[in-house]
C-alpha positions in Angstrom: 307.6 19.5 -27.1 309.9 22.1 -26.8 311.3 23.4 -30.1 309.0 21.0 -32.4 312.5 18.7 -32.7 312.4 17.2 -29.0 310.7 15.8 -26.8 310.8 17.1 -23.4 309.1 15.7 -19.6 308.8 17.2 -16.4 308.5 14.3 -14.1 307.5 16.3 -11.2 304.5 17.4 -13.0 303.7 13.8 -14.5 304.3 12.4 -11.3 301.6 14.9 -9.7 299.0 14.4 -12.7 299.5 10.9 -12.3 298.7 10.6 -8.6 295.7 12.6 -9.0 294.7 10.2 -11.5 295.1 7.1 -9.2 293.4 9.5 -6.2 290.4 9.4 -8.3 290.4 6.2 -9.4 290.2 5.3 -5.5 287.2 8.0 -4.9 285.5 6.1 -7.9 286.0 2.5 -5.6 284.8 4.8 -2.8 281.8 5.4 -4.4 281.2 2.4 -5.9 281.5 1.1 -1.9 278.9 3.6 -1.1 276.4 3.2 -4.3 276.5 -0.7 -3.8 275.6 -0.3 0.8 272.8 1.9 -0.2 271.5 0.4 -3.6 271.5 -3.2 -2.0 268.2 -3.4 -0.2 265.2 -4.2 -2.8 263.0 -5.3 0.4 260.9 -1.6 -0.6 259.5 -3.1 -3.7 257.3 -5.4 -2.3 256.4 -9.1 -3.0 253.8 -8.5 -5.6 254.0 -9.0 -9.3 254.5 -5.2 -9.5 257.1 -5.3 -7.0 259.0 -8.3 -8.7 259.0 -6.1 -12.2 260.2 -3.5 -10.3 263.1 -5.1 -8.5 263.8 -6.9 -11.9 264.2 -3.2 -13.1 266.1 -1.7 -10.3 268.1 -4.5 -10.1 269.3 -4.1 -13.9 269.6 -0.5 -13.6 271.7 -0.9 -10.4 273.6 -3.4 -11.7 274.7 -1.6 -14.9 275.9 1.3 -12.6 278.2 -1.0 -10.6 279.8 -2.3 -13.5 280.0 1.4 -15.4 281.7 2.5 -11.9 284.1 -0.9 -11.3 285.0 0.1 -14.9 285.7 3.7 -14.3 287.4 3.3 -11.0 289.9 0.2 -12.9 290.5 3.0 -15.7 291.7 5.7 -13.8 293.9 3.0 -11.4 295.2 2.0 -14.2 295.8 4.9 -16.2 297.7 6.3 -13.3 299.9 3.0 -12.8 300.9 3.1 -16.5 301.5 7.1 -16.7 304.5 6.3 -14.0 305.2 3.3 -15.9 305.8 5.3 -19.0 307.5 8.3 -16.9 310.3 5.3 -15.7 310.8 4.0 -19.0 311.2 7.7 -20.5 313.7 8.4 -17.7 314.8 4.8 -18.8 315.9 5.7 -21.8 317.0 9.3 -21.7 320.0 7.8 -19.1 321.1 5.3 -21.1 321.4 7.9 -24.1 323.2 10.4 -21.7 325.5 7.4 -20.4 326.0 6.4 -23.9 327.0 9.8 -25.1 329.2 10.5 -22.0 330.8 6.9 -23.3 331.4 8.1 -26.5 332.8 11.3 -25.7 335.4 9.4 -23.3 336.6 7.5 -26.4 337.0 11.0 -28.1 338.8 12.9 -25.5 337.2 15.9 -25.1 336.8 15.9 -29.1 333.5 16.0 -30.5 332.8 14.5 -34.1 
């Protein structure tokens, strides 16, 4: 907002915020690649009854973390996919009001009023 009456964008600026956003949404999938190779071997808790609660309970905990991270890294993919969404539909609209005011002002001459 510039004056408090209008609303103003820089699109270079969303653009840039909005492909960091999608850069980390693609270091979250990153992670979530790396978390998921290293977290997949339970063979270290052994094959006794201790082991199997154990597994059950890294296996949960693991688990839960995948889908907290496949959640974070959809987020931020998405958040940046919509932020240019919403940039296009501002720019959208602030050209048809320009061509619509260049319309009008054709009618008018070079009258205003």
């Amino acid at each position: 907002m510039a004056d408090g009456t209008s609303f103003e964008v820089d699109p270079d600026q969303v653009t840039s915020g909005s492909s960091l956003i999608t850069e980390l949404g693609s270091f979250a999938w990153d992670i979530l690649g790396q978390f998921n190779n290293v977290m997949a071997d339970t063979s270290w808790t052994g094959t006794d009854s201790n082991g199997h609660k154990i597994r059950d309970n890294f296996v949960q905990n693991r688990d839960s973390t995948t889908n907290t991270l496949t959640s974070l890294a959809q987020a931020l993919e998405r958040t940046g996919e919509a932020t240019i969404m919403n940039l296009n539909a501002a720019q959208g609209t602030q050209d048809d009001i320009i061509d619509g005011i260049n319309e009008q002002s054709g009618e008018y001459g070079a009258r205003r009023g």
